[in-house]
Structure formats: structure tokens, C-alpha cells
N, C-alpha and C positions, 0 to 999 in steps of 0.2 A: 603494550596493550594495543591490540588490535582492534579494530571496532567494526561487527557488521552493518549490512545497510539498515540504516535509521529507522525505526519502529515508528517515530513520529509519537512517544513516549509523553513531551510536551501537550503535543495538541490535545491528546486522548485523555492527559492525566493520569498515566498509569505508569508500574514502575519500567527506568530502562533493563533491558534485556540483553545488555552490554554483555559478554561473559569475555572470560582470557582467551587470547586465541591459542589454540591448539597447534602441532607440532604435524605437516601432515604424514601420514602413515608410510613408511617407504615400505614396501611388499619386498622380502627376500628373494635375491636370484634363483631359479630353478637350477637345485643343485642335481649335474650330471648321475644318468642314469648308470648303475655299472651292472653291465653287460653280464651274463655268469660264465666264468670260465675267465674273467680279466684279473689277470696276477697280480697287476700292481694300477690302483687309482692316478687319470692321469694332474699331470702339476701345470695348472693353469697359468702360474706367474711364468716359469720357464717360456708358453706357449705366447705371449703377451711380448716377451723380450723377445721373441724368435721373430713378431713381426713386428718391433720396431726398427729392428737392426736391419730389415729386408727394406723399409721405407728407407732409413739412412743411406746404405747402399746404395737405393737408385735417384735419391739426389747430387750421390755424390760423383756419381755415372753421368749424370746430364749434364752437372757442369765442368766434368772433365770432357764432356763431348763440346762443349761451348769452348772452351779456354784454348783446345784444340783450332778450333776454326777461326778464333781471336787470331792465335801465332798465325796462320794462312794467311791470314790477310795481310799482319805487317810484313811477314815473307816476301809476298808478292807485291807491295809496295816498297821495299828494301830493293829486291830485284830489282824493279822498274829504277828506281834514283842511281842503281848502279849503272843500268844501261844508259843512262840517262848523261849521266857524268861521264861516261867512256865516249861521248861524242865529242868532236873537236871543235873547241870555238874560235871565235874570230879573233884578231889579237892585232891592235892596231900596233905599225911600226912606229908613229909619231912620238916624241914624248912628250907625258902629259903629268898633272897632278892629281890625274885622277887613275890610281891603278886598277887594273879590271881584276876583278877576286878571283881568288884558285879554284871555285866552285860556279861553274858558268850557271847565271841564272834562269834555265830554259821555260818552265814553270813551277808555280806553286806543289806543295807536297802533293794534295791529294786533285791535284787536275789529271794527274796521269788517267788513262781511259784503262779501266780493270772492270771485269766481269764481277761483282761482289757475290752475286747471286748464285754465279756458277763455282765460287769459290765456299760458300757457304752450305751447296748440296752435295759437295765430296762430304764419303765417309771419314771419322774420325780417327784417327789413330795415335795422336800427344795427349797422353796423360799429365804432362807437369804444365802448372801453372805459366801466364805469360807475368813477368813483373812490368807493370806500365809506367812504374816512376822510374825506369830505366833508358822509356824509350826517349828519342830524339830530340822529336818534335811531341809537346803537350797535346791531349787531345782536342783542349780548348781552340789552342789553337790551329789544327789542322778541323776544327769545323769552321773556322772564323775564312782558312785560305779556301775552301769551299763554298763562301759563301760571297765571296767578292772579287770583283775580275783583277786577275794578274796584270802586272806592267808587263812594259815591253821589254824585250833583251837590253841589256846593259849595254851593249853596244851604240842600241838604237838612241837611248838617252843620255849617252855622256856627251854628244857637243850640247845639248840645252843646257844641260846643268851649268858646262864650260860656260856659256855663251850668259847664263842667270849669274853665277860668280862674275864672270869678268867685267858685265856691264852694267849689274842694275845691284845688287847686293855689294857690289864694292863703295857704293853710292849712298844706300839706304840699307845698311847689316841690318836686315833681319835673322839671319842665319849667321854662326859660326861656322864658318866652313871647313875647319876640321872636324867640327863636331859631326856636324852633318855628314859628310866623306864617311867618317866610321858608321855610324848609322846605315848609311845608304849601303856599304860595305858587308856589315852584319847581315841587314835584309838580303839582301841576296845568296849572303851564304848559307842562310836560314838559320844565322845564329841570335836573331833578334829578340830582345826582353819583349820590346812592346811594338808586335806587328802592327795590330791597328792604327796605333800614331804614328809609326815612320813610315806606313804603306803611303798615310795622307799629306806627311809630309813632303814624301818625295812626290804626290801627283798635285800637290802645289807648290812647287819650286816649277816640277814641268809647265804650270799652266802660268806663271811669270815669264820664265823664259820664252816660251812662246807666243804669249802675248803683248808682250813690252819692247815690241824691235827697235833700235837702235841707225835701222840703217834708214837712207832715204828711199822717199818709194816716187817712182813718176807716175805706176797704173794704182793710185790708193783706189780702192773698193771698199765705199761704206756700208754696200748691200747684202752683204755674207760674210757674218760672222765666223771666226774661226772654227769648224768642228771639234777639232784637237780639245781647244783649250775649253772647250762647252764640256769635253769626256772628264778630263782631270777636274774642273771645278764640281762634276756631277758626284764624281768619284767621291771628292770629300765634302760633298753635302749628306753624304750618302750615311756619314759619321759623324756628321756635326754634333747630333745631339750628343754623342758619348763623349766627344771630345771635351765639352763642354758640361759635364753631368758626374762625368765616373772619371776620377784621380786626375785632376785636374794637374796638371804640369807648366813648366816652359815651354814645353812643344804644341802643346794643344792651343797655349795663346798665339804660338809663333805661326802656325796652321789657320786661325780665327783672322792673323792679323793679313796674314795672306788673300784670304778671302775677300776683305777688307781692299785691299788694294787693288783686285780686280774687278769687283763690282762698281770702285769710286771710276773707272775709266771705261763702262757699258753706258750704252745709248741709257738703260735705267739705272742708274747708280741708289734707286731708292733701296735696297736691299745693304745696301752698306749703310746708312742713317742705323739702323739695328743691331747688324753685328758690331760697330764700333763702339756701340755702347756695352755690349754683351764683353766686347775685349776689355774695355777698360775695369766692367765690376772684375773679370777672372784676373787682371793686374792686381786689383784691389785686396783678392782673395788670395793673391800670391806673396803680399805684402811687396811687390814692385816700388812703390814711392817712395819709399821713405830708406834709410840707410841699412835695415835689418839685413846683411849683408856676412857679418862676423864668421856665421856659422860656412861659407863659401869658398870657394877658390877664387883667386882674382881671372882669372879667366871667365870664371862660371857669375863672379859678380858685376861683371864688364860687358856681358851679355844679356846679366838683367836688365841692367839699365839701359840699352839702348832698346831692349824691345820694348820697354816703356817708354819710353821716349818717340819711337816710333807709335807708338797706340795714343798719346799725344799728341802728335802733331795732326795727326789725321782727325783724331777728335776735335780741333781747331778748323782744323780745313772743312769736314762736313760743315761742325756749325755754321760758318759763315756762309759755305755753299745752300747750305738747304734751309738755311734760316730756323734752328732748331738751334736748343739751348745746349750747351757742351757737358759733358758728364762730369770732365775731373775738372777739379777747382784751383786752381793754381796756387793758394795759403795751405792745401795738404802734402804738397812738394814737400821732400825734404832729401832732395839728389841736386848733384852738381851739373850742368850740363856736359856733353862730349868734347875732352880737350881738342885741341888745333893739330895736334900732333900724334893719333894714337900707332903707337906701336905696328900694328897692323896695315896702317895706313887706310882705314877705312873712312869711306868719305872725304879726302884729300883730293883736290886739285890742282891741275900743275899747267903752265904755258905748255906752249910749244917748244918752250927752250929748256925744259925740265927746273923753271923755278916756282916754288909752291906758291901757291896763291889765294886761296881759303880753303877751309872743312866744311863742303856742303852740306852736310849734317848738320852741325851745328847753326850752319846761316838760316838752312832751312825751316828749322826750330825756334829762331829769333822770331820768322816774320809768323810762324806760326802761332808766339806769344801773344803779338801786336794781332791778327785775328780776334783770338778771343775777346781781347780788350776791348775789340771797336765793337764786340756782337752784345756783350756786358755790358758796356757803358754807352752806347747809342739804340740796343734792339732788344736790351732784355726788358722782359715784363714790369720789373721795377723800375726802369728807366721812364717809363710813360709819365710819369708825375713831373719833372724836371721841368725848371723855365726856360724859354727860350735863352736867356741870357745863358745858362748853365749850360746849352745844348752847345751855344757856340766856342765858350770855354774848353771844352771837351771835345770838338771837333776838332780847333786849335793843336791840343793838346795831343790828339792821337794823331793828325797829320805830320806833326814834329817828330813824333817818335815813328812813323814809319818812312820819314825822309830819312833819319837816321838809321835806321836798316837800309835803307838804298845806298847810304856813301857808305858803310861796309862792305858793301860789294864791290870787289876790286874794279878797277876804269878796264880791265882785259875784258870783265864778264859783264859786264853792265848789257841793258837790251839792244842797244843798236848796232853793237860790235862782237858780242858772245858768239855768233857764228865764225868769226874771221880767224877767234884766238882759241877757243877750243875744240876738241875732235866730237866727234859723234855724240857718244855716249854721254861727255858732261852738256854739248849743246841740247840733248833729250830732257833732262831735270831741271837748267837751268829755264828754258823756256816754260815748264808747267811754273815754278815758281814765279817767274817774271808777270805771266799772266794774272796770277796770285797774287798779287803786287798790286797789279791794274782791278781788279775786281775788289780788293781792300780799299785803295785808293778810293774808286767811283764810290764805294758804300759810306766811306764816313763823309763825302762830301752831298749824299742824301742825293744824285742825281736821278733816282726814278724815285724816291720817296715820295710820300701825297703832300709834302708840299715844295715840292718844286715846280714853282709856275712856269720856269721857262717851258716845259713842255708846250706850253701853249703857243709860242711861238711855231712850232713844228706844225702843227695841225694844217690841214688841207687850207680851210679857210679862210686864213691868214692870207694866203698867196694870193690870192685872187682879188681878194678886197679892194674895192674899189672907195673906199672910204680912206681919205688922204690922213685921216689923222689917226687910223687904228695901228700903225707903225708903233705909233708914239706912247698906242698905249698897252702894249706889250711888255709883260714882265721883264725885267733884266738877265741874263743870265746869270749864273750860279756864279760865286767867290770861287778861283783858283781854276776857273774855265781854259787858260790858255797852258796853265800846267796839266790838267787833266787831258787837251787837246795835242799837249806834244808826248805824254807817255802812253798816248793810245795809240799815235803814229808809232811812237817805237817799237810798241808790239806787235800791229800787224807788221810792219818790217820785219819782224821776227820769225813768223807766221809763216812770212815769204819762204825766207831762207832757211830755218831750219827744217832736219828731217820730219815726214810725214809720218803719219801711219793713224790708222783709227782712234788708236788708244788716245795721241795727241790729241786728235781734232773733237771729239766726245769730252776729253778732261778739259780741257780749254775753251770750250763753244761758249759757256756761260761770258765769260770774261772777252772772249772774242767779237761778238754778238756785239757788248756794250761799247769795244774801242768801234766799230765799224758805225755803231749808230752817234757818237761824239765825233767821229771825223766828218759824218752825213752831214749832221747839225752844223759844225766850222763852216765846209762849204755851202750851204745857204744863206751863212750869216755872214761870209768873209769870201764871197768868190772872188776877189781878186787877189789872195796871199800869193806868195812868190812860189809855195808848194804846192797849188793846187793841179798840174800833171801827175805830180808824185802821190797826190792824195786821191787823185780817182782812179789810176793805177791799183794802188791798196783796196779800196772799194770794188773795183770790176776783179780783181781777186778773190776778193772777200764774199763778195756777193754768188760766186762761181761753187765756195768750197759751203755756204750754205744751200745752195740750189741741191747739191749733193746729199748733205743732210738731211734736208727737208724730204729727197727719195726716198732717202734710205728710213727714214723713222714715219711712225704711223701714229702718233700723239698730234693730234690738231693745232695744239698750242705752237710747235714745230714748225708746220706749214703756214699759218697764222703768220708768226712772225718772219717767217721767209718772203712773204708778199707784203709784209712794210718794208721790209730793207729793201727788197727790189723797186720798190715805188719812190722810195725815199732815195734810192741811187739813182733812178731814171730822171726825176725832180733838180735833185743835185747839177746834172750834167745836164739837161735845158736849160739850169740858171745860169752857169756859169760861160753856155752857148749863148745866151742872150745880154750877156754883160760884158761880152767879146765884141760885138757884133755892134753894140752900144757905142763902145768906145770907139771903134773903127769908124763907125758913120760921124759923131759928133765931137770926138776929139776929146771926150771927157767921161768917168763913168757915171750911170743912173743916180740919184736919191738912193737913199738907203731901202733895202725893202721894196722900192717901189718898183723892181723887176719882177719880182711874184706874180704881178698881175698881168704879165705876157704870156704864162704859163699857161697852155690848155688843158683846161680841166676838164673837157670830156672823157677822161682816159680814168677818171675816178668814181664813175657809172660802175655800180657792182662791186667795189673793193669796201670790205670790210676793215674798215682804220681803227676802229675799236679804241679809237683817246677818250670816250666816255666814259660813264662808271660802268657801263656794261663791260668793258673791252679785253681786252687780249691778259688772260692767267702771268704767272710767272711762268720763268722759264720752265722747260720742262723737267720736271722730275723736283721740283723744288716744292718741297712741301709747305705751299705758303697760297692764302688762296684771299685774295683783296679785290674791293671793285673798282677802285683806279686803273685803270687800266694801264696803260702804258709807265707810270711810276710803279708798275710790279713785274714789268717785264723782267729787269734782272733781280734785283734784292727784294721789291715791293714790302717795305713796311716805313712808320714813322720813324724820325731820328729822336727818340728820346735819349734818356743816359742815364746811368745810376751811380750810386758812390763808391769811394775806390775802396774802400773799407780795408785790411790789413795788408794789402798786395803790395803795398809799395813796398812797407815793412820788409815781406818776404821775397821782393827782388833785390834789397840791398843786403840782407844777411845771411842767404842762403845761395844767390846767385852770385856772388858779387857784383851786382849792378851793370850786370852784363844789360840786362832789361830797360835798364833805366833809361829815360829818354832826359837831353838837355833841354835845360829851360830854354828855349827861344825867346828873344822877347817880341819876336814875330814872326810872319807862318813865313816857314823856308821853300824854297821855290816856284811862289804864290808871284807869277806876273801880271795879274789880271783878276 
């Protein structure tokens, strides 16, 4: 029932005027006039199929003229790859592990330079069909090789790769290197599943190897950055999202974790705080932690686990670095760490006389445990409530246990000697770890925390006072001061002698920064130790490869703290002129302290000291932002602590107490 428009029936009171709606009228077609003299009426259905069958025809005409000019094009891109291939490439005589493929990779499919357009305005003349599930290359992906820059010749990149296997991946597998090899193999011959992810992989293997050098430099340049390795890192940012988004793999983590390890060694490492966390949830989502393994290859399971493993330790080392809480939890473990001995010999170290001598991997992993521990149980947010008694229990406690990672370090590799007995490449890792040692050390002993008073001893102030009994009343220094003060001498000796290069001096600044201000401090408070030539040696070193720094970066805090150590070096080296000078004239040295006040303080007109609560940030790129000033130069937070809650548990039944630290029944190598 239809209803027309409303009569308003209601309002009026009258009846509605609803009626059935009606069917409307179709009018019959004007049937054909016949003509007189026409034989036979014509038949209108015939005339109807006559032009459909005319429309069918000429669709099926335009896309025989289309499917025509499809073949032209892959013709003439078939052509091209042939001439392509008919050129000779380069074939080095050396032998190597890396074979160069029977298909030289000059460029991508569709880079070749083809007229489309003029291939598109020839006439047609192939009627049959092209089959495209036949062709080569997917069409997916010849839009994907179009839309992203090619590498370079095979040629050009197989000593990097060489040079990424033999020195830094043999060290830190993140890569299986057969695996890879085939991969890298595939792509070039354009036989590859997943162009995208091994395009990114191979241009982050190149931006390792090119940025991770091994050798010693005398003209280091902290001013300009590599281009090279800015194109490859560009390259696979370029895909980050997908890598991380769409089918998520091993390779996409192994690419993440890449990134990872290039940014932790840029003047800004802030960008790796992010992606390590990004790695760790795609470990998570890979089911990495835990044993789910069964369904694998032991090759392909042996590779999980270390690139988990790797995306651990680094998540320990941020945290501590940037003072930010760690992502993975150590009671969700449920992996064995990397034997001593693997097969492959990855991460193995040997003397000079070919006797083995530890699995940097796995060392490196220990002290990456003891990291977390100390950021847990002295800087996490729940640590804040602890009593002091409980803080020092705990500080105890984690200083034990990473003494005890230091005597598993063989006496060959230890810091003051690692130059003499190893080659290049292990002196490169062992020194970032060693540093990593020292900047673990300095944090659980709270030496820039807000309450370490001896800072106050450093202060300009001090020195000059002419008030006989403010000596006396100066904080003490810190418990374990003269152990802190000789493994800080060991690392800048390290510093000294090991190779240079950017990446060093950027990954280590943090930690380097703090031995150079503990050695400042000694000599102010001990000029006359029997070390002190050797110790301003280190200093006027030290002091030289920050002057450098401080050019080369344009963060304030930078420069800031480049003009305390220079003031605090120059201070240093009048004291120890003036307690020389002391002794010579009088036959005996000054009162303690009471040489300070020989010191001319004109020279602190305009210097910005910033020991107040205004003063100088953390280090730079530490995302940590406090108003003590100088207790945030390196760590800047309080030493609180939290509880061990099931860890210990899950270091002794799942590691086998590889973790565990011995009970000391007091602090080991504490002289002072």
C-alpha cells in the first residue's frame, strides 16, 4: 500500500483518502510501419543480437590491441636483460668465500632506460594473450625495483661484506653467514622471495661494515660523518615501517637490530632508545625467548637465539646508558646462554699463540646481565622507597658480582694489557666493553648521584678558601674511591692505545668523560702519588680527544662539559706545580688542601661551573633531565634499589648460575 501525500485527514476530521496505489501505465512500443511493397516484416530480436555481438567484437579488439603492446614491452625489456647479461664483468682472481653469481648484477629489472611510450604508440599486431603468471620477475615486484635505488655492483661491495664477516659479525653473529651469502646471491641473480628485506639487509650489513673500522686511525675526523653509511642507514629507514609491520620475520629483526647498533655509536644515539625497544616486542612476537624451537632446524634455531640475545644485551646497555627502563625482563627467559665453544666459532677469542681464551659473546652477555641489575635494583622507580641501609646492601651486592665478571676475564684481555695480546678486531669490542665495565662500576658506586657530597670538594670555592678549617669540613670521599680511581687509569690507558675511529670515541665518551673526571679529582686530592706524570699524560690526552668532540657536536651540554674538564685539567696541573715547588723550597710537602689556595682564581671570571642546582644536564643524548648539576653529568639519578623478586630463582635453573654472583663476605677489591 502506497500512500499519497497526507491530506491532513486528522486535522480536518474528514475521511483519509488513502487509495491502492496503482501500477503505472507502460505505453506500448510503436510498432514498425510496413512499408507497401515489403515481402517479409522485419525480425527485431535478430537485429538486437546483431548489435550485441558488434559491441562484443570491439571489446574484444581493444583488448587484443592492449595484451599486444603488454608482450612489447616485456620483449623489450627481455631484450635489454639479454644485452645486459652479454656484458662482461669483472671476476676477481683472489680466492674468496664469497662467489660472484653467473648473473652479473648491473641493475635492477626495470631501471633499464626504455622509451614505454614509444613502445605503446606502435600499432598492434599480437592477438594472443601475454600469460603473466609465467613471467620472471612478479609485477609486484618489478614496481617495488622501481621504486627504490639499486646497490652497487657486486664487485664493489664484496670486500665490505668480507671485511663485516671477518671483523665484527664473527664477534657479535648477528647474521648467519651462509644464510646471508645465499640471500645476498639470490638478489642479485633476481632470484629473490623477499626483495624488500634482503635489499635492507644487505644495505645494513654494508652500513656495519663501513662503519665499524677495525683499524687504527692517526687523522681520526670527528667532523664528517661518513656519507656512505648515512645512504645505506637512509636506504633502510626508507622500509622500516614495512619491515616491522607486514610479515614480520628473522630478517626484519636482524635489519631492526642493525639499526640498533648504528645509531647506539652516532654523536645522537637517541634513536636507538626506540628501535631497541621496537626489536625486543618483534623478538617477543617472534616467540625468540623462550625454547619454542622444536618446529626448526638447529642451524635456523641457533640463530634464533643469538639474535635474541643480541637484542638483549643492547637493551641492557641502552638502559644503563640513557637511564631508561629495559624492555625484557630477565624471569621471561627461558634460553640457555651461547656455549664457549660454538661450532662456528663465533665469538671465540684466541692469543697470539692460537690458544682459546674466552667467547666474547657470551662475556659480553654476563656483564650485560649485571647492567640491568644495577638499573633494577638501584634506578628503577620502585627502588626509590629502599633504606639507606638496604641501598648499601645492594650496592655491596652488585659490586661483587661485577668483580666477578671482571676475574672471568682472562689476565691476557683484562684493560691494561688487551692491547698487547690481542689483534685489531678483538682489541675494538673488548675496549667498548671494558668502558662498560667502568661506567657500570662508577653508577652503582652513586658517583654523580644527588647524594654524593664529595662533589663538593671539586667546587672552585674550595680551593681558594682561605678559611683553615673548611678542609676539615668537606665531605669524605666515596667507599671504593681508589678502586674506582685505578680502573679508570686502566681505561684511559686503553683509550690511549687502542684503535680509534669515531664510532669508538662517540660509544665510549660517556664512560670516558667519567674516568677523566675521577683521575681530575685523585690529582687534586693526592698530588703527590708516585703516578701523577702518568696521570696527566692521560688527562692532556683526554682532554685533546674531547676538545675534538666538543667541535665536532653542537649540543651545548657537549661544549659545557668540555670547559669543566679543561678547567679541572688546567687546576690539576697548577696543583701539582705548586706542591712541587713546595717541597723543593721547604723540604716537606704543604697541609693537606691547603695548596688550593695558591691557585689563581682569576681565570674563573666567565666560566660557567654549573655545581649548582641549575648546572650542567647529563650527558648528552641521555635522556635524564635533573637539577644537580654535576651528580647528572654521567648517570644523574638517586641510588635507590628494589627487590630481587624471582631472578635469582631464574639464574640458577635456567642459566645454570652462570649469573650468580658469590657471596663475598666483603666488597672485593675495595682499598679505600
Amino acid at each position: 500500500m502506497l500512500e499519497p501525500t497526507c491530506s491532513n485527514c486528522r486535522l480536518y476530521k474528514a475521511e483519509c483518502c488513502t487509495t491502492r496505489a496503482r501500477k503505472r501505465f507502460k505505453s506500448a512500443r510503436p510498432q514498425p510501419v510496413e512499408l507497401p511493397g515489403s515481402p517479409i516484416a522485419p525480425d527485431h530480436t535478430a537485429m538486437a543480437s546483431q548489435d550485441e555481438t558488434r559491441g562484443i567484437e570491439s571489446i574484444e579488439s581493444r583488448l587484443a590491441r592492449m595484451e599486444e603492446r603488454i608482450e612489447q614491452i616485456f620483449s623489450a625489456v627481455t631484450a635489454a636483460t639479454t644485452q645486459s647479461q652479454e656484458t662482461p664483468s669483472l671476476v676477481t682472481t683472489a680466492r674468496s668465500p664469497f662467489p660472484v653469481p653467473n648473473q652479473p648484477p648491473d641493475q635492477p629489472l626495470t631501471h633499464f632506460d626504455i622509451d614505454f611510450n614509444g613502445v605503446l604508440s606502435q600499432p598492434s599486431s599480437v592477438t594472443h594473450p601475454i600469460d603473466l603468471a609465467a613471467s620472471e620477475a612478479p609485477i609486484s615486484d618489478m614496481k617495488w625495483t622501481n621504486s627504490y635505488p639499486h646497490l652497487p655492483p657486486f664487485e664493489e661491495i664484496q670486500p665490505i661484506i668480507e671485511h663485516y664477516f671477518t671483523h665484527i659479525n664473527s664477534l657479535m653473529p648477528l647474521f648467519s653467514q651462509t644464510t646471508f651469502l645465499r640471500k645476498l646471491h639470490d638478489y642479485y641473480a633476481s632470484e629473490c622471495q623477499n626483495p624488500r628485506k634482503t635489499w635492507a639487509a644487505i644495505n645494513i650489513v654494508l652500513a656495519l661494515g663501513t662503519r665499524l673500522p677495525t683499524s687504527p686511525s692517526n687523522d681520526l675526523d670527528l667532523q664528517n660523518e661518513d656519507g656512505q653509511v648515512a645512504k645505506y642507514v637512509s636506504n633502510v629507514q626508507s622500509v622500516l615501517s614495512e619491515l616491522v609491520t607486514r610479515d614480520v620475520d628473522l630478517l626484519s629483526l636482524q635489519v631492526l637490530l642493525g639499526l640498533v647498533i648504528i645509531f647506539n655509536s652516532l654523536k645522537d644515539s637517541s634513536p636507538a632508545v626506540v628501535l631497541i625497544g621496537t626489536a625486543i616486542r618483534l623478538a617477543h612476537r617472534l616467540r625468540l625467548h623462550n625454547r619454542d624451537h622444536q618446529h626448526n632446524s638447529p642451524d635456523e634455531a641457533l640463530q634464533r637465539s643469538r639474535v635474541f640475545w643480541i637484542a638483549y644485551l643492547f637493551d641492557k646497555d641502552i638502559c644503563i646508558r640513557h637511564h631508561t627502563p629495559s624492555v625484557q625482563a630477565d624471569d621471561d627467559i627461558d634460553l640457555d646462554l651461547p656455549i664457549d665453544m660454538p661450532p662456528d666459532g663465533a665469538g671465540n677469542v684466541y692469543a697470539k699463540d692460537g690458544r682459546f681464551l674466552v667467547n666474547f659473546f657470551r662475556l659480553r652477555l654476563r656483564l650485560a646481565h649485571v647492567q640491568g641489575q644495577v638499573y633494577d635494583q638501584l634506578f628503577s622507580t620502585r627502588a626509590s622507597k629502599i633504606t639507606p641501609q638496604e641501598r648499601q646492601r645492594r650496592v655491596a651486592l652488585l659490586h661483587n658480582q661485577l668483580e666477578c665478571w671482571r676475574l672471568t676475564v682472562p689476565p691476557e684481555l683484562q684493560a691494561d694489557v688487551v692491547t698487547e695480546h690481542a689483534n685489531r678486531t678483538t682489541a675494538f669490542w673488548l675496549c667498548m666493553t671494558h668502558f662498560s665495565y667502568l661506567g657500570c662500576l662508577v653508577m652503582i658506586h652513586g658517583m654523580w648521584s644527588h647524594d654524593a657530597e664529595w662533589r663538593k670538594r671539586l667546587k672552585p670555592s674550595t680551593f681558594g678558601s682561605d678559611d683553615i678549617d673548611r678542609p676539615r669540613s668537606l665531605p669524605p670521599l666515596p667507599g671504593g674511591w681508589k678502586y674506582c680511581v685505578h680502573m679508570s687509569r686502566h681505561c684511559m690507558m686503553l683509550m690511549c692505545r687502542a684503535p680509534l675511529s669515531d664510532c669508538s670515541i662517540w660509544t665510549n665518551g660517556c664512560a670516558y668523560f667519567s674516568a677523566l673526571i675521577i683521575i681530575l679529582a685523585n690529582l687534586l686530592e693526592n698530588p703527590m702519588h708516585k703516578g701523577v706524570d702518568d696521570d696527566l699524560q692521560l688527562t692532556h690526552y683526554a682532554v685533546g680527544i674531547f676538545d675534538r668532540m666538543s667541535d665536532a657536536s653542537s649540543i651545548v651540554q657537549m661544549k659545557r662539559l668540555n670547559v669543566v674538564a679543561a678547567e679541572l685539567d688546567r687546576r690539576a696541573r697548577l696543583v701539582v706545580k705548586h706542591v712541587r715547588q713546595f717541597i723543593a723550597v721547604n723540604g716537606s710537602p704543604p697541609l693537606e688542601r691547603h695548596y688550593h689556595r695558591e691557585i689563581d682564581q682569576g681565570s674563573l671570571a666567565g666560566l660557567q661551573w654549573d655545581w649548582g642546582d641549575d648546572g650542567v644536564e647529563a650527558w648528552p643524548n641521555m635522556d635524564v633531565s635533573l637539577n644537580d648539576a654535576y651528580s647528572s653529568i654521567i648517570f644523574g639519578s638517586e641510588l635507590p634499589g628494589v627487590e630481587f623478586g624471582p631472578f635469582d630463582n631464574w639464574m640458577e635453573t635456567q642459566m645454570g648460575k652462570l649469573f650468580s654472583p658469590p657471596q663475598f663476605s666483603t666488597f672485593t677489591g675495595f682499598s679505600g
